[in-house]
N, C-alpha and C positions, 0 to 999 in steps of 0.2 A: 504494500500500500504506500500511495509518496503520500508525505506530505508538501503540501502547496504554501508559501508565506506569500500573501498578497498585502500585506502593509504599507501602504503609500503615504506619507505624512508631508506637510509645506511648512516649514517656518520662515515666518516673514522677522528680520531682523534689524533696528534703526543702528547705523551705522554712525550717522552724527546729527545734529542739529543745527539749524540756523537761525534765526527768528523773522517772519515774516509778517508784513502787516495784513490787518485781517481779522474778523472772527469765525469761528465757527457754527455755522447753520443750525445745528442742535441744539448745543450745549451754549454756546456764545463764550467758549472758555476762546485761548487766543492762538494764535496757527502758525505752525514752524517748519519750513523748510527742510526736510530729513534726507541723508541718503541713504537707501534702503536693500536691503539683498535679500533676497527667496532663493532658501535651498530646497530645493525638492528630494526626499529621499524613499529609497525601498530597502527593508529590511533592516532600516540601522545604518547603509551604505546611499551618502549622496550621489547623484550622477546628472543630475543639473542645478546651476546654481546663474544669476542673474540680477544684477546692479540695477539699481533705477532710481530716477527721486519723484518726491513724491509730497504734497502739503499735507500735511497729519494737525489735526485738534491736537493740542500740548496734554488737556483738561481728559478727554474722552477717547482718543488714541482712532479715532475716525480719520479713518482715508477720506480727504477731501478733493483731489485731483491728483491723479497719478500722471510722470511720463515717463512712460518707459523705452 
């Protein structure tokens, strides 16, 4: 009998901060400039991974415009 591991997890990661003017649509907390990386992994084992930045809520951690 195999066993099969289908385990796919994404962690998205804030690499740094900037501070942007702005608030957030939600929350109304205040909006920062992040640069951000998503590793995508199976098994425990990454095999893609991807930079981008992205305006993040400081307050509520809400993606407010991404570019990737």
């Amino acid at each position: 009998m195999a066993i099969f591991c289908f385990l796919v997890d994404q962690r998205k990661q804030v690499r740094g901060r900037k501070p942007a003017a702005g608030l957030c649509s939600r929350c109304g907390g205040g909006a920062v400039v992040a640069d951000m990386r998503t590793s995508t992994r199976f098994c425990g084992l990454p095999f893609y991974r991807k930079a981008w930045k992205a305006i993040v809520c400081h307050f509520c951690g809400a993606v407010l415009k991404s570019y990737h």
